[in-house]
C-alpha positions in Angstrom: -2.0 -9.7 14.3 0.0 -10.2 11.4 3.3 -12.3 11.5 6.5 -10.3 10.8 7.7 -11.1 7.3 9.0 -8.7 4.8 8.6 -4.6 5.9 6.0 -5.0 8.2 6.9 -4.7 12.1 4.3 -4.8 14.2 5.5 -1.8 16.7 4.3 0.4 14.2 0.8 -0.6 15.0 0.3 2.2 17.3 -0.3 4.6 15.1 -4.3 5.0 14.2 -6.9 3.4 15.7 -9.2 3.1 12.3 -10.5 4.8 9.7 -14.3 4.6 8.3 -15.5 4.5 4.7 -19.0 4.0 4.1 -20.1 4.2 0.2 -23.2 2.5 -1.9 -21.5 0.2 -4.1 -24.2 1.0 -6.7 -23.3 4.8 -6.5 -26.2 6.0 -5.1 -27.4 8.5 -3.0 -29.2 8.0 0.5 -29.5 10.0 3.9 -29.3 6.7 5.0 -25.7 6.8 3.7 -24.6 10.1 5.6 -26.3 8.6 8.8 -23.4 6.0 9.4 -21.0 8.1 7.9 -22.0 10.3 10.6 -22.5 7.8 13.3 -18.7 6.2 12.1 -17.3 9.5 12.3 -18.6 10.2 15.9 -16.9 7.1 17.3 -13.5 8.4 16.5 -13.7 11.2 18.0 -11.5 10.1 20.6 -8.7 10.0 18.1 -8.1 13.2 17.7 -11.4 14.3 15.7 -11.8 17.1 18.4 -8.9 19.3 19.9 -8.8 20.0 23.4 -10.2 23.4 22.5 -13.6 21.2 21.4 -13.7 24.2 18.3 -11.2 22.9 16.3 -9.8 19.3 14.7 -7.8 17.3 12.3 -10.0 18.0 9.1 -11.8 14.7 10.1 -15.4 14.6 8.5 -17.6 13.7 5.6 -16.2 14.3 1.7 -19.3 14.6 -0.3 -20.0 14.6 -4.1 -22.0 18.2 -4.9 -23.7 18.1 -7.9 -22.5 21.3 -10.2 -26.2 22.1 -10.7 -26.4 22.8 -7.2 -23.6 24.3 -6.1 -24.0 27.2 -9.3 -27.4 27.5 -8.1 -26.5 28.5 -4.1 -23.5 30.3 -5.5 -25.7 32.6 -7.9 -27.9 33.6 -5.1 -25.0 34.4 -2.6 -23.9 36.6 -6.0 -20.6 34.6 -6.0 -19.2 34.8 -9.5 -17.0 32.5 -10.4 -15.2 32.3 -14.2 -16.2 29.1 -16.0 -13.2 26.5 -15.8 -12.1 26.3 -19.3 
């Protein structure tokens, strides 16, 4: 635990339990990559992850880069058209 000094008091260390971040440092791509970002995201569930209603949350989850290649693709067969960003 950190000494008090400055701004910092520790009976604001209630407030979160954690966070997880879980990144290749090299920018790449894995499954094995998702895997503990899904495995870290599980075990904070008990923070709040999942309401009461076990449907609903606190926008918890995964942020993932789509490539635009993709993401045109999907949206071309589910005739979504969307103006090109200028």
């Amino acid at each position: 635990m950190l000494r008090h000094a400055g701004l910092y008091d520790a009976r604001y260390e209630h407030d979160a339990c954690g966070i997880g971040f879980v990144a290749d440092a090299g920018g790449r791509a894995s499954r094995g990559i998702v895997d503990a970002a899904l495995a870290a995201l599980h075990r904070v569930r008990h923070r709040g992850a999942v309401a009461a209603d076990h449907r609903s949350g606190d926008g918890a989850g995964l942020l993932l880069s789509i490539p635009q290649s993709f993401l045109c693709d999907w949206m071309q067969r589910a005739a979504i058209n969307v103006e090109p960003a200028v």
